[in-house]
C-alpha positions in Angstrom: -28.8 24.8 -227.7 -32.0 24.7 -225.6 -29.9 22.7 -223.0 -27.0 25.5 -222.9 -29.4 28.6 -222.7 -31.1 27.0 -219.9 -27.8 26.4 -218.2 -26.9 29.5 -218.8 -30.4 31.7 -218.1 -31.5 30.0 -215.4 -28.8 30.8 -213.0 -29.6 34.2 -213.5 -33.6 33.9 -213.4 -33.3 32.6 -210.2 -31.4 35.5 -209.4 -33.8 38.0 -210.3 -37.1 35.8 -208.8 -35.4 35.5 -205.4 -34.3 39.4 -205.7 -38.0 39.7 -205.7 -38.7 37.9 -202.2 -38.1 38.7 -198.4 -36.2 36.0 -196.2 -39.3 33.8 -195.6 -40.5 33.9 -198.9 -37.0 32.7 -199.7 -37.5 29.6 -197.8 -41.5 28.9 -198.3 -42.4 29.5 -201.8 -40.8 28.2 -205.1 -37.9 29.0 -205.6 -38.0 29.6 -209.6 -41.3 31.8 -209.8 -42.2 35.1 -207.7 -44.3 35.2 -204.6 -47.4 36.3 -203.7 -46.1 39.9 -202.3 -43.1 40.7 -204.5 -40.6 43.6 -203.2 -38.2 43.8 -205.5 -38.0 47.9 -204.6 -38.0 47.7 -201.2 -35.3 45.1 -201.5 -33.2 47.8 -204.0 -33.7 50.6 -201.2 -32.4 48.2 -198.2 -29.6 47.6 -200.0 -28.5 51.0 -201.1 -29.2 52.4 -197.9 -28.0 49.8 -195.5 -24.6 51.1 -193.5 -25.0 54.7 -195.1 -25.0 53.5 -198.5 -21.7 51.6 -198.8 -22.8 49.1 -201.6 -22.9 52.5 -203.6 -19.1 52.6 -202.7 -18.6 49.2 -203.4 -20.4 49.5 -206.6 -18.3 53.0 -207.6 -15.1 51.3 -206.6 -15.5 48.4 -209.0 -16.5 50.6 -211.9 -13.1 52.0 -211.0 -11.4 48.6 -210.9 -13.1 47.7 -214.0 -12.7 50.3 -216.5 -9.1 51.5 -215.3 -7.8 47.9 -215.9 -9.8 47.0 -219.0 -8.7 50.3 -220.6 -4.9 49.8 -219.8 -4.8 46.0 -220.2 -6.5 46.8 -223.6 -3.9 49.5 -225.0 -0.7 47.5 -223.3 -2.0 44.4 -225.2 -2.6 45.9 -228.5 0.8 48.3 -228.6 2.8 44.8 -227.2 1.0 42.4 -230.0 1.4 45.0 -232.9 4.9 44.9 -231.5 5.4 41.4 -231.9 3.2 41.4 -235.3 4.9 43.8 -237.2 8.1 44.0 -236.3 10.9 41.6 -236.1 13.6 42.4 -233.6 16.3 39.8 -231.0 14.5 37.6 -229.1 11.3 37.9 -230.6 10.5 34.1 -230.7 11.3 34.0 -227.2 9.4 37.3 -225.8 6.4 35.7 -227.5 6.8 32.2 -225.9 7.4 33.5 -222.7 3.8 35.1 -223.1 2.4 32.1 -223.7 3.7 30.0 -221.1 2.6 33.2 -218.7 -0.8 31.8 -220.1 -0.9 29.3 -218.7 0.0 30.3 -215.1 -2.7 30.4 -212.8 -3.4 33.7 -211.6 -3.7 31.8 -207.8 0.1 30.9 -208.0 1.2 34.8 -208.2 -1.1 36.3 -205.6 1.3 35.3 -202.7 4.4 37.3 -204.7 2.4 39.9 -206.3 1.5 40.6 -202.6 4.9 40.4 -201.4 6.4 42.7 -204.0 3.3 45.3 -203.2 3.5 45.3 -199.4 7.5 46.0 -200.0 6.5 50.0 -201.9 3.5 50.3 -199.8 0.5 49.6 -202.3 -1.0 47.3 -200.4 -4.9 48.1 -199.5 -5.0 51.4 -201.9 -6.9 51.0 -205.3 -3.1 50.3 -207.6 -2.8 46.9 -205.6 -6.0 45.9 -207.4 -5.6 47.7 -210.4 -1.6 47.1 -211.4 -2.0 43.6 -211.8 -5.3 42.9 -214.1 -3.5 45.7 -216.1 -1.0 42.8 -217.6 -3.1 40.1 -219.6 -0.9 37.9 -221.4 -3.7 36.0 -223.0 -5.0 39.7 -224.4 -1.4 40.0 -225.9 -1.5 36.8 -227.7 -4.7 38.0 -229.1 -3.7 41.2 -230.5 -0.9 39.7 -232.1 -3.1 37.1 -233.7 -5.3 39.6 -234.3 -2.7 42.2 -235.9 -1.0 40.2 -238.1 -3.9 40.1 -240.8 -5.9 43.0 -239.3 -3.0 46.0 -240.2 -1.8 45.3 -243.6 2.2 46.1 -244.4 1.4 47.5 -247.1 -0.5 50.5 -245.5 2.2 50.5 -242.8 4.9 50.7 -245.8 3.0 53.4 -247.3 2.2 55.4 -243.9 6.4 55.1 -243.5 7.0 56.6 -247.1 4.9 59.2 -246.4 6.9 60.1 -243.1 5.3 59.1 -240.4 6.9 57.7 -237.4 6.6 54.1 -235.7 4.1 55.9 -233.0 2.0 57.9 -235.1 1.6 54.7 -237.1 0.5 52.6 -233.9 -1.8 56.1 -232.4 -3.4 56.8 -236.2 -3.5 54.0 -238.1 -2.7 50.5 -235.6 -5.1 51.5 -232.9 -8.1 51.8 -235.3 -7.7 48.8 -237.6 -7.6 46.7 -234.2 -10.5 48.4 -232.9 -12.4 45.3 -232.8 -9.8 43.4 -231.1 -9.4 46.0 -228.2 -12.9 45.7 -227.7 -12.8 42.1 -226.9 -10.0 42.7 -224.7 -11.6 44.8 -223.0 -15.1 43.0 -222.5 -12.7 40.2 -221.3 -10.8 42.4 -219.1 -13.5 44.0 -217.3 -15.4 40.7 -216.8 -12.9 39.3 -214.8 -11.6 42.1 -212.7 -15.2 42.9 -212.3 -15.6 39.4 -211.3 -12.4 39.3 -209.3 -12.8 38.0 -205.6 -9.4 36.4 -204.3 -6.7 39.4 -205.5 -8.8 42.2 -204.0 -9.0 39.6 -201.1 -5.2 39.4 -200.3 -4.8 42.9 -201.1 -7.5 45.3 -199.2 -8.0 45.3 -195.2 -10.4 48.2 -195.9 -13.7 48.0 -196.5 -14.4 51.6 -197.9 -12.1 49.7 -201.0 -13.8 47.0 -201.4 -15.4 45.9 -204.8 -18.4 44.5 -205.1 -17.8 40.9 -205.3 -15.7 41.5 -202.0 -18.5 43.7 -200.3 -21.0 40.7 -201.2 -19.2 38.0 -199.4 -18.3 40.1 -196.4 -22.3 40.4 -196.4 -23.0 36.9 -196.8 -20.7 36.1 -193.9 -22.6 38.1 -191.8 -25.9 36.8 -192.5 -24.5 33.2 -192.3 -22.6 33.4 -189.3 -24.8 36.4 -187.2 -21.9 38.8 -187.0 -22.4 42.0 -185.3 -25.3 43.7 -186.5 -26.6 40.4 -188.5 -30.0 39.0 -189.4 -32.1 36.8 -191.5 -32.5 39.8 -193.3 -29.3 40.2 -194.7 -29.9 37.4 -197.2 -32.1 39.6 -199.4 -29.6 42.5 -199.5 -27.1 40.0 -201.1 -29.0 38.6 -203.9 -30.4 41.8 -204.7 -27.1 43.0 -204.6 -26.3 40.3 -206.7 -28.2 41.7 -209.2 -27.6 45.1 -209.5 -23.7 44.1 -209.5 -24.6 42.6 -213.1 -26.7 45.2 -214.5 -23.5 47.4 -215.5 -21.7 44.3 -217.4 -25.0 43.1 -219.2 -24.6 46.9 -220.6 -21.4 47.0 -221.3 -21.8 44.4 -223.1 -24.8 45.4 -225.2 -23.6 48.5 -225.8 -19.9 47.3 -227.1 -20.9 43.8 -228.7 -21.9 46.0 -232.5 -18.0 46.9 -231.7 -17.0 43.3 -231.6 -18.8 41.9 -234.1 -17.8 44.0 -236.6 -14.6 42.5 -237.0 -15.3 38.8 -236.3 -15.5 38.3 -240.0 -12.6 40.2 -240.5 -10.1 38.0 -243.1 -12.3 35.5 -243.6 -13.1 36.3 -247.3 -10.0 36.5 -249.6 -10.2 39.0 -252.3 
């Protein structure tokens, strides 16, 4: 356990030492402890203010990304797995194993055509070429279906029928809220990875004003590394420390949704 925390931690105390440091200090002092003259606030104001504030933009446009996408990719899953949980229709078998061999597609492999079929209605570089596509997660279905089958009883759905409700209002006021711990983990994995998500956002947006973060980041370290137009040594501290605030919103996403996850981790596992 002390070996994975350390894997895991020290990334990310590096990250916040070297926020810490200018470009020399970078290079002559240790690189996991602080230096003599830390400016871990000057370093936060270069980076908000260099070229007019646009890693604000970047920053607003992947909250965007993030949040759009995790909320739809989280009610398509669960209405598509309840589907496939509760009710048995032609082709059902099928449907399902087509979702799961969709799993195991690499999302690499449908970049090209999902960027062919986008350029042909003219969504390619606006905000739905990034967004459309993290809003179909077939690993997120298989979950809610794993998830619904024990999570929403039959029984209540049975009794919910009798008393003369329909198929939606039993999904809206019944489905949704038993699989409230479910959604929550598709979303934390949904807005992880199109937070994290470099190489659609790559093929799909020529303009920088759309950028995400993780986009606006690289096109940053370029610069610094190759001396682009307007580039210097210091350009090295505005990425790290933009490094860092770019994690800040997940790391409180996540503390602020994980009481909603656990909650239902336990959920079947004692048989009354």
């Amino acid at each position: 356990m002390l070996a994975a925390l350390a894997y895991f931690l020290l990334p990310l105390f590096w990250l916040v030492v070297a926020s810490t440091k200018s470009t020399q200090d970078l290079f002559t002092s240790f690189g996991l402890w602080f230096s003599k003259v830390p400016q871990l606030f000057t370093n936060i104001g270069d980076t908000l203010t260099h070229e007019d504030g646009i890693f604000l933009r970047w920053l607003l446009n992947t909250i965007g990304y993030a949040v759009v996408s995790a909320l739809g990719a989280a009610l398509l899953a669960a209405a598509a797995g309840y589907g496939f949980a509760k009710y048995r229709f032609r082709g059902h078998g099928a449907g399902f194993n087509l979702v799961l061999g969709a799993v195991m597609v690499p999302a690499t492999a449908l970049a090209i055509p999902t960027y062919l079929l986008f350029s042909q209605v003219g969504l390619v570089n606006t905000p739905w070429a990034v967004i459309l596509p993290s809003l179909v997660n077939p690993f997120g279905l298989y979950l809610m279906r794993i998830y619904a089958q024990d999570a929403v009883p039959d029984s209540i759905i049975e009794a919910a029928r009798i008393d003369g409700a329909g198929e939606a209002r039993i999904f809206f006021r019944i489905g949704l809220r038993m699989l409230a711990p479910g959604l929550v983990t598709v979303v934390l994995f949904t807005l992880v990875a199109t937070w994290n998500n470099y190489f659609l956002p790559l093929i799909m947006l020529n303009d920088q004003r759309l950028y995400p973060v993780t986009l606006g980041l690289a096109f940053w370290a370029e610069q610094a590394q190759n001396g682009g137009a307007g580039a210097s040594g210091e350009m090295l501290p505005l990425v790290l420390t933009g490094s860092l605030l770019s994690i800040i919103p997940l790391v409180v996403a996540f503390l602020f949704l994980q009481r909603y996850w656990q909650s239902g981790l336990a959920a079947g596992a004692v048989k009354q």
